[in-house]
Biotite code that builds the C-alpha atoms (Angstrom):
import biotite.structure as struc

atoms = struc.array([
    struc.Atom([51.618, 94.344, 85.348], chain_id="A", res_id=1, res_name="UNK", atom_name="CA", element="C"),
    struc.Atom([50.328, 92.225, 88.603], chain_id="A", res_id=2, res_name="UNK", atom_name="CA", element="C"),
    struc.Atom([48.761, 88.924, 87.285], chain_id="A", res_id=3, res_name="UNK", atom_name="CA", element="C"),
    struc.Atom([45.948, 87.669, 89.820], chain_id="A", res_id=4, res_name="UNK", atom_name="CA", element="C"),
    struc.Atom([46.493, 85.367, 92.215], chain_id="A", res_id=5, res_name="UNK", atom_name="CA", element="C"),
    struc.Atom([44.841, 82.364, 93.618], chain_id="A", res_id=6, res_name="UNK", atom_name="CA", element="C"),
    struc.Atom([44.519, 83.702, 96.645], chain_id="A", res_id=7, res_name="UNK", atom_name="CA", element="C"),
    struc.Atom([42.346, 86.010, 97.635], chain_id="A", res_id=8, res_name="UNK", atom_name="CA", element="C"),
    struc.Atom([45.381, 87.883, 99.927], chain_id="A", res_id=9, res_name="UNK", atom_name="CA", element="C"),
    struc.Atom([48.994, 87.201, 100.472], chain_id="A", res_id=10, res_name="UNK", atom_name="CA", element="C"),
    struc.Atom([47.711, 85.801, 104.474], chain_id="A", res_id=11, res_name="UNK", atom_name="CA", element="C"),
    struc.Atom([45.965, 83.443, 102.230], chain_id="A", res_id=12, res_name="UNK", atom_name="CA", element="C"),
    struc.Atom([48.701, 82.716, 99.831], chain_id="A", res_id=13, res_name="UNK", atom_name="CA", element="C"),
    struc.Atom([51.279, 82.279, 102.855], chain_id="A", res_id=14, res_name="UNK", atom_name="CA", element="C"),
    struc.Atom([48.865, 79.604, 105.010], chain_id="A", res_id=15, res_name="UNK", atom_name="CA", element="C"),
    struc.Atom([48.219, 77.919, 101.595], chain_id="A", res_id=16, res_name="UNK", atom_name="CA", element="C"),
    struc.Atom([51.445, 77.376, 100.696], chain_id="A", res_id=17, res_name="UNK", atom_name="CA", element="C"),
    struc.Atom([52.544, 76.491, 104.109], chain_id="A", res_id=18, res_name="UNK", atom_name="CA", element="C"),
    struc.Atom([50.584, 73.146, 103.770], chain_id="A", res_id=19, res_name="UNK", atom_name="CA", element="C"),
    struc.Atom([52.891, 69.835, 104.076], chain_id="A", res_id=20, res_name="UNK", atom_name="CA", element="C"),
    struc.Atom([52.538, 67.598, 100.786], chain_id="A", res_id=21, res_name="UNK", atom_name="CA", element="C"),
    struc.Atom([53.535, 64.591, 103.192], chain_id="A", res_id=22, res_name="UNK", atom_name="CA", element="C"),
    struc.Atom([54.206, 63.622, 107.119], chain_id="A", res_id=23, res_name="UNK", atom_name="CA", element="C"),
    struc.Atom([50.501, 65.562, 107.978], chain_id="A", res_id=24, res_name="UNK", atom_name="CA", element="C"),
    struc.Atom([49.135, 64.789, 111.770], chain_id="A", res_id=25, res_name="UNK", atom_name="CA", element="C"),
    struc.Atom([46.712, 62.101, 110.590], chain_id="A", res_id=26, res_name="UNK", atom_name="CA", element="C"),
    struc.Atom([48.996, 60.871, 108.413], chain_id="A", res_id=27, res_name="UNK", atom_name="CA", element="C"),
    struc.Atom([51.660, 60.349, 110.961], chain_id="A", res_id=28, res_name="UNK", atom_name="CA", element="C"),
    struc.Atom([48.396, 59.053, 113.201], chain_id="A", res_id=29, res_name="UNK", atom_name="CA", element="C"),
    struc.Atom([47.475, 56.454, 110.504], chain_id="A", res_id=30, res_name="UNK", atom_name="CA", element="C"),
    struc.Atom([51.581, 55.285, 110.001], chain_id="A", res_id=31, res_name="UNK", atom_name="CA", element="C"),
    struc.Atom([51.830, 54.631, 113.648], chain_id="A", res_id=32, res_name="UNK", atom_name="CA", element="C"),
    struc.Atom([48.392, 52.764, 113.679], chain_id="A", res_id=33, res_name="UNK", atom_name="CA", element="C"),
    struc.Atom([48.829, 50.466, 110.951], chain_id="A", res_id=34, res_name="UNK", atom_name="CA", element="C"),
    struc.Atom([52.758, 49.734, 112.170], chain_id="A", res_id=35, res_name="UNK", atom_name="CA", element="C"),
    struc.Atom([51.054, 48.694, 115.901], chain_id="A", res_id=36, res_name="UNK", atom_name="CA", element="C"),
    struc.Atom([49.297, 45.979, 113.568], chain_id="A", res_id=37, res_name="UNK", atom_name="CA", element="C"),
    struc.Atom([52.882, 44.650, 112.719], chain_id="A", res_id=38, res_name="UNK", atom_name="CA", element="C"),
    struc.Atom([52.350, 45.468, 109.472], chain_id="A", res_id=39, res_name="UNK", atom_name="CA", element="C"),
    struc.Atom([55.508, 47.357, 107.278], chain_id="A", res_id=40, res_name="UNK", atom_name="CA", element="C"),
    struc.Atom([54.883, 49.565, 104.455], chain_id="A", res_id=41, res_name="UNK", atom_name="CA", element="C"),
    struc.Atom([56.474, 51.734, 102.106], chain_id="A", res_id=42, res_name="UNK", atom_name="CA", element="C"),
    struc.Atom([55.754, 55.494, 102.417], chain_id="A", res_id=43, res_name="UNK", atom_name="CA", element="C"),
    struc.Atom([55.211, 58.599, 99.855], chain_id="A", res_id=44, res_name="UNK", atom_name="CA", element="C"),
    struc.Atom([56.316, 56.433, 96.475], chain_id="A", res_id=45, res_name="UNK", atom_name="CA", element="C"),
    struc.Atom([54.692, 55.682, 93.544], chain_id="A", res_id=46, res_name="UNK", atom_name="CA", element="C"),
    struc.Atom([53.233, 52.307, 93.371], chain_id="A", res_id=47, res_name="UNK", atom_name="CA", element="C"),
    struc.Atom([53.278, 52.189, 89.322], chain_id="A", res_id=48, res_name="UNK", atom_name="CA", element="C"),
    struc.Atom([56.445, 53.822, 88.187], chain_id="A", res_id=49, res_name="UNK", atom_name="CA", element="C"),
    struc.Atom([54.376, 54.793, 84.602], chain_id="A", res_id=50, res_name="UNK", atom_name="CA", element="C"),
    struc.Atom([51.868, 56.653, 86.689], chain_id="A", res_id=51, res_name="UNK", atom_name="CA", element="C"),
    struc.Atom([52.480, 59.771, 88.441], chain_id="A", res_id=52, res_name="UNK", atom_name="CA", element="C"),
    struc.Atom([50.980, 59.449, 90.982], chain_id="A", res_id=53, res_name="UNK", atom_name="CA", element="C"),
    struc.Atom([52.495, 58.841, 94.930], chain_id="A", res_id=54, res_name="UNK", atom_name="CA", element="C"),
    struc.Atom([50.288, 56.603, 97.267], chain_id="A", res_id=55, res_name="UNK", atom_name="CA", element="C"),
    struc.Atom([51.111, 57.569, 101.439], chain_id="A", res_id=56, res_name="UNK", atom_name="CA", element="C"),
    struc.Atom([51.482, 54.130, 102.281], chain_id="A", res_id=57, res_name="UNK", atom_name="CA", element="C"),
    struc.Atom([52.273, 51.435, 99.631], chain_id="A", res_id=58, res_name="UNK", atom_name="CA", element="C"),
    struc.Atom([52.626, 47.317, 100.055], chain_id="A", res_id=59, res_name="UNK", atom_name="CA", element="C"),
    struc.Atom([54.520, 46.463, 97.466], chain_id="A", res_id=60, res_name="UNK", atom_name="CA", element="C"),
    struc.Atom([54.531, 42.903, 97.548], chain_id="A", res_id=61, res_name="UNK", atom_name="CA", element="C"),
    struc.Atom([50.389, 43.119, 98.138], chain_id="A", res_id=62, res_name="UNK", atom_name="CA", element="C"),
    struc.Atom([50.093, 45.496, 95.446], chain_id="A", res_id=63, res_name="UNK", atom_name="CA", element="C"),
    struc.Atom([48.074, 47.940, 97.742], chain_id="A", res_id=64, res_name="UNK", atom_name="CA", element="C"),
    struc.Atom([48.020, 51.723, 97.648], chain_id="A", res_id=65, res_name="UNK", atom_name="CA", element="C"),
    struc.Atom([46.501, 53.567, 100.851], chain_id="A", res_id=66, res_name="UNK", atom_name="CA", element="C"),
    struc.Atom([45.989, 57.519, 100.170], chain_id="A", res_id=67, res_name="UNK", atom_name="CA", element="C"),
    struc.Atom([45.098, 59.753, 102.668], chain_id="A", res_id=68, res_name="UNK", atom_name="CA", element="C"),
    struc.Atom([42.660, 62.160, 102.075], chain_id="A", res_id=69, res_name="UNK", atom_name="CA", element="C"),
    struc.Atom([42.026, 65.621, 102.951], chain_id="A", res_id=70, res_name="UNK", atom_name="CA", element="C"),
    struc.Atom([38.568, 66.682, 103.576], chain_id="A", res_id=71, res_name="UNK", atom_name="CA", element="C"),
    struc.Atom([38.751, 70.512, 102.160], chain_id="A", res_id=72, res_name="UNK", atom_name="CA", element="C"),
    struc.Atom([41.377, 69.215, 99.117], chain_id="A", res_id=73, res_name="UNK", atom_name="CA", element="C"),
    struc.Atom([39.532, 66.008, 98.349], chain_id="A", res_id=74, res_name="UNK", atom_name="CA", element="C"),
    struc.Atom([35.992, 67.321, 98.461], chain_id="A", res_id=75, res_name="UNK", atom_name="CA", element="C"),
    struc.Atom([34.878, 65.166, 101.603], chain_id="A", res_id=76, res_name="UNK", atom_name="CA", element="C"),
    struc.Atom([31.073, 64.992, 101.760], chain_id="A", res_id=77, res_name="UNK", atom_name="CA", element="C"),
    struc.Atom([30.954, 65.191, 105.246], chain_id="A", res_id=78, res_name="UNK", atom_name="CA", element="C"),
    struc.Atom([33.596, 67.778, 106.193], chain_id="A", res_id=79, res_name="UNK", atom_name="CA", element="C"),
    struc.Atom([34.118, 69.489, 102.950], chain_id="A", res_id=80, res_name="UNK", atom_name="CA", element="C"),
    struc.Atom([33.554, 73.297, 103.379], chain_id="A", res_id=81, res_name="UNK", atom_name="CA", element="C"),
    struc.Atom([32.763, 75.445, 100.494], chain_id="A", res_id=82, res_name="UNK", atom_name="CA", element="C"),
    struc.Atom([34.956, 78.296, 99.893], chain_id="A", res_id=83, res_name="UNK", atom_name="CA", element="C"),
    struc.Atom([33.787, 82.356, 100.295], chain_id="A", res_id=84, res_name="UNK", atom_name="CA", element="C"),
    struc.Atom([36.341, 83.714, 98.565], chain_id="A", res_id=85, res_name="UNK", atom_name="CA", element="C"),
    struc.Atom([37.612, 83.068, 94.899], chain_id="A", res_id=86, res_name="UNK", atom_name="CA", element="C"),
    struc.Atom([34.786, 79.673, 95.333], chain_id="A", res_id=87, res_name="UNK", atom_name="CA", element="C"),
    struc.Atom([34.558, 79.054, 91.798], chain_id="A", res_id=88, res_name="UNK", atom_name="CA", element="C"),
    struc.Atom([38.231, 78.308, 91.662], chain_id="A", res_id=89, res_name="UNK", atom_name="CA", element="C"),
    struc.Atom([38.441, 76.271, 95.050], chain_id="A", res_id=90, res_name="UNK", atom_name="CA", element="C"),
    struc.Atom([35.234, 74.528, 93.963], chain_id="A", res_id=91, res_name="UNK", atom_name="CA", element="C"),
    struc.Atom([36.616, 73.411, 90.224], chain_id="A", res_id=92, res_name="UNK", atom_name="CA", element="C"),
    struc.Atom([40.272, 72.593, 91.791], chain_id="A", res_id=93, res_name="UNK", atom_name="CA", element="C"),
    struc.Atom([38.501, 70.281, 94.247], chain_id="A", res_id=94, res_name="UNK", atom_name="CA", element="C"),
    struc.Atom([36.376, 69.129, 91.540], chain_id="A", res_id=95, res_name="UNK", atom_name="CA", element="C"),
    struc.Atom([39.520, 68.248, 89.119], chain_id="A", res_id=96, res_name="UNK", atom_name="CA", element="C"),
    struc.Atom([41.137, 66.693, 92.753], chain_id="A", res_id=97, res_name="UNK", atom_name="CA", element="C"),
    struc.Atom([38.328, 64.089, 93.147], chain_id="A", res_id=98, res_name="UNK", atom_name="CA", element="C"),
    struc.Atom([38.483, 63.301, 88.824], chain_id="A", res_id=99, res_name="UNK", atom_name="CA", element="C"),
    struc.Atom([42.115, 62.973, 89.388], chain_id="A", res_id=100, res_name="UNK", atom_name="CA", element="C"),
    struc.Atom([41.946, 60.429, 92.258], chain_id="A", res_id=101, res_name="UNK", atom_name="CA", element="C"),
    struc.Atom([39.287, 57.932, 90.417], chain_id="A", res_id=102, res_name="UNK", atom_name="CA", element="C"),
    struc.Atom([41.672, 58.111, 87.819], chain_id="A", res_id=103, res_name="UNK", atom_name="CA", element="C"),
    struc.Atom([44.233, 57.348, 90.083], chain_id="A", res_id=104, res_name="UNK", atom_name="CA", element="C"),
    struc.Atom([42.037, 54.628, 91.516], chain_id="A", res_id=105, res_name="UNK", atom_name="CA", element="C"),
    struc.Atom([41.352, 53.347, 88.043], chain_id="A", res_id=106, res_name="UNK", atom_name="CA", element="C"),
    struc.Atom([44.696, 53.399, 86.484], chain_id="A", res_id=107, res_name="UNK", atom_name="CA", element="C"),
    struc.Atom([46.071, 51.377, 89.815], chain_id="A", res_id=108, res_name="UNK", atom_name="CA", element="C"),
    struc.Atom([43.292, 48.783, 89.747], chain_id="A", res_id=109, res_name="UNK", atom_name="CA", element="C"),
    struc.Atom([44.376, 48.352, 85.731], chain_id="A", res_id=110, res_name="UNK", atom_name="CA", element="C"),
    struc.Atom([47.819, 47.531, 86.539], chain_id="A", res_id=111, res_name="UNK", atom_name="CA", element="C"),
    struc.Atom([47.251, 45.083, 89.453], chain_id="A", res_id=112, res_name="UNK", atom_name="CA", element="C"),
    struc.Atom([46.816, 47.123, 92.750], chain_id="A", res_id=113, res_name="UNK", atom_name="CA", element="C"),
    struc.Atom([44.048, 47.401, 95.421], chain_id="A", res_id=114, res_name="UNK", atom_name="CA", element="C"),
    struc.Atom([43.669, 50.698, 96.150], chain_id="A", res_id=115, res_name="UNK", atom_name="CA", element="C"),
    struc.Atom([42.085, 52.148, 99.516], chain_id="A", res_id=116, res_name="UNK", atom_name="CA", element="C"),
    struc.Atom([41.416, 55.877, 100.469], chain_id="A", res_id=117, res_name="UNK", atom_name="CA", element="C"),
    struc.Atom([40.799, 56.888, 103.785], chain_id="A", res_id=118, res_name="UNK", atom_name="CA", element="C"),
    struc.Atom([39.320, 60.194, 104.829], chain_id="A", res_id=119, res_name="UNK", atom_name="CA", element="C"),
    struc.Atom([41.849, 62.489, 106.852], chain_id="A", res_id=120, res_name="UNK", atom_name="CA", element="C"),
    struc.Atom([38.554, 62.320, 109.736], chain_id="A", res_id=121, res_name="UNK", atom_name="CA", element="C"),
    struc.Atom([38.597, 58.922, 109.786], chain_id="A", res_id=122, res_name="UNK", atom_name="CA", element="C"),
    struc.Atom([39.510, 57.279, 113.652], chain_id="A", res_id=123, res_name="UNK", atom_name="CA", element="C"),
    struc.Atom([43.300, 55.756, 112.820], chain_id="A", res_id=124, res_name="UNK", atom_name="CA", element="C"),
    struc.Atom([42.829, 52.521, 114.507], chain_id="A", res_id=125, res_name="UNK", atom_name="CA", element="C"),
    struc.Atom([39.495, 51.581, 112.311], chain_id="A", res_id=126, res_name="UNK", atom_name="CA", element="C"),
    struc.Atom([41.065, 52.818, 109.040], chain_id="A", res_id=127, res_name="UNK", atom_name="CA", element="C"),
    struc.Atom([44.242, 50.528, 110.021], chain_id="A", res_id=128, res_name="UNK", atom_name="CA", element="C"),
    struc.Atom([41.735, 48.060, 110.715], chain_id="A", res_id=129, res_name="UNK", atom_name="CA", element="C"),
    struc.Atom([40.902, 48.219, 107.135], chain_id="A", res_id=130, res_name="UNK", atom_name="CA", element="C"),
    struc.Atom([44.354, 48.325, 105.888], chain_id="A", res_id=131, res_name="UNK", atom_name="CA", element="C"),
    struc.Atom([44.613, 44.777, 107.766], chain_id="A", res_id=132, res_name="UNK", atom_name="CA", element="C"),
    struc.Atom([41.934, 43.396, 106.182], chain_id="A", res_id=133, res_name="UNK", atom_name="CA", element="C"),
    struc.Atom([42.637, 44.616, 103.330], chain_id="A", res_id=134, res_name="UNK", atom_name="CA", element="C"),
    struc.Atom([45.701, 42.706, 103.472], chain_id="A", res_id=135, res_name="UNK", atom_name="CA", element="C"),
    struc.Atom([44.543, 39.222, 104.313], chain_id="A", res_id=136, res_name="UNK", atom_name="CA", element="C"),
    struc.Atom([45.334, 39.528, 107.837], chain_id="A", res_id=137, res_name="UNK", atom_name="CA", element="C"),
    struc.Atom([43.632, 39.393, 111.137], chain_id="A", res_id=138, res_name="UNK", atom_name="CA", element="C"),
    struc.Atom([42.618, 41.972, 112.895], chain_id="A", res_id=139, res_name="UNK", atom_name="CA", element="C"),
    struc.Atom([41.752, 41.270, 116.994], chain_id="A", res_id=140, res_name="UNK", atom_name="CA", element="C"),
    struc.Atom([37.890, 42.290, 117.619], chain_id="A", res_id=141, res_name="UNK", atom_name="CA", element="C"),
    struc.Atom([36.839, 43.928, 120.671], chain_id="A", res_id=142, res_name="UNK", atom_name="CA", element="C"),
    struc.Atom([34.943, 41.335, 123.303], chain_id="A", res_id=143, res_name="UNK", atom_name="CA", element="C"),
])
């Protein structure tokens, strides 16, 4: 007996699972932007070792967590597109995504750490920017 997938096809299930979990384009675009601010972080680890959870870019000594979010997994209110097929189960794994990261968010700020989540849309120089300030440092304004 065939169980039912996820997918609505196997082209589905193959682009799907084809997805990278880490080293993404704007990912990559965000790491090189925050390292031109001479700052040096930690990537893909978790910042609490209790808590499963893995930040992109951690500063340990800081205690800050940057995630990266994507706008179809995280439910992005700008971006996010609604699924045709199988929606109720794209629409309630989004919807368990976005619980997920405010308890992320939560269970970070409990132990310590500033947490900041930047949308995958987001220009990588401003959301550096942010990182920066984030940090206590300066950031250079434009004249």
């Amino acid at each position: 007996m065939q169980t039912k997938s996820w997918a609505s096809s196997e082209a589905v299930r193959r682009s799907m699972r084809s997805n990278k979990g880490r080293d993404t384009k704007p990912e990559l675009a965000l790491r090189r932007a925050v390292h031109a601010l001479g700052l040096r972080y930690r990537v893909a680890i978790r910042p609490v070792k209790s808590v499963r959870r893995t930040a992109d870019i951690v500063f340990t000594k800081a205690k800050v967590a940057v995630f990266l979010d994507g706008c179809f997994w995280h439910g992005c209110p700008l971006h996010h597109t609604v699924a045709v097929t199988n929606a109720g189960f794209w629409a309630e794994k989004v919807r368990r995504t976005r619980e997920r990261d405010a308890e992320t968010d939560q269970l970070l700020k409990e132990a310590g750490w500033r947490v900041l989540r930047v949308w995958e849309h987001e220009d990588p120089g401003d959301a550096a920017k942010r990182v920066a300030i984030l940090l206590g440092r300066a950031v250079e304004r434009p004249s």
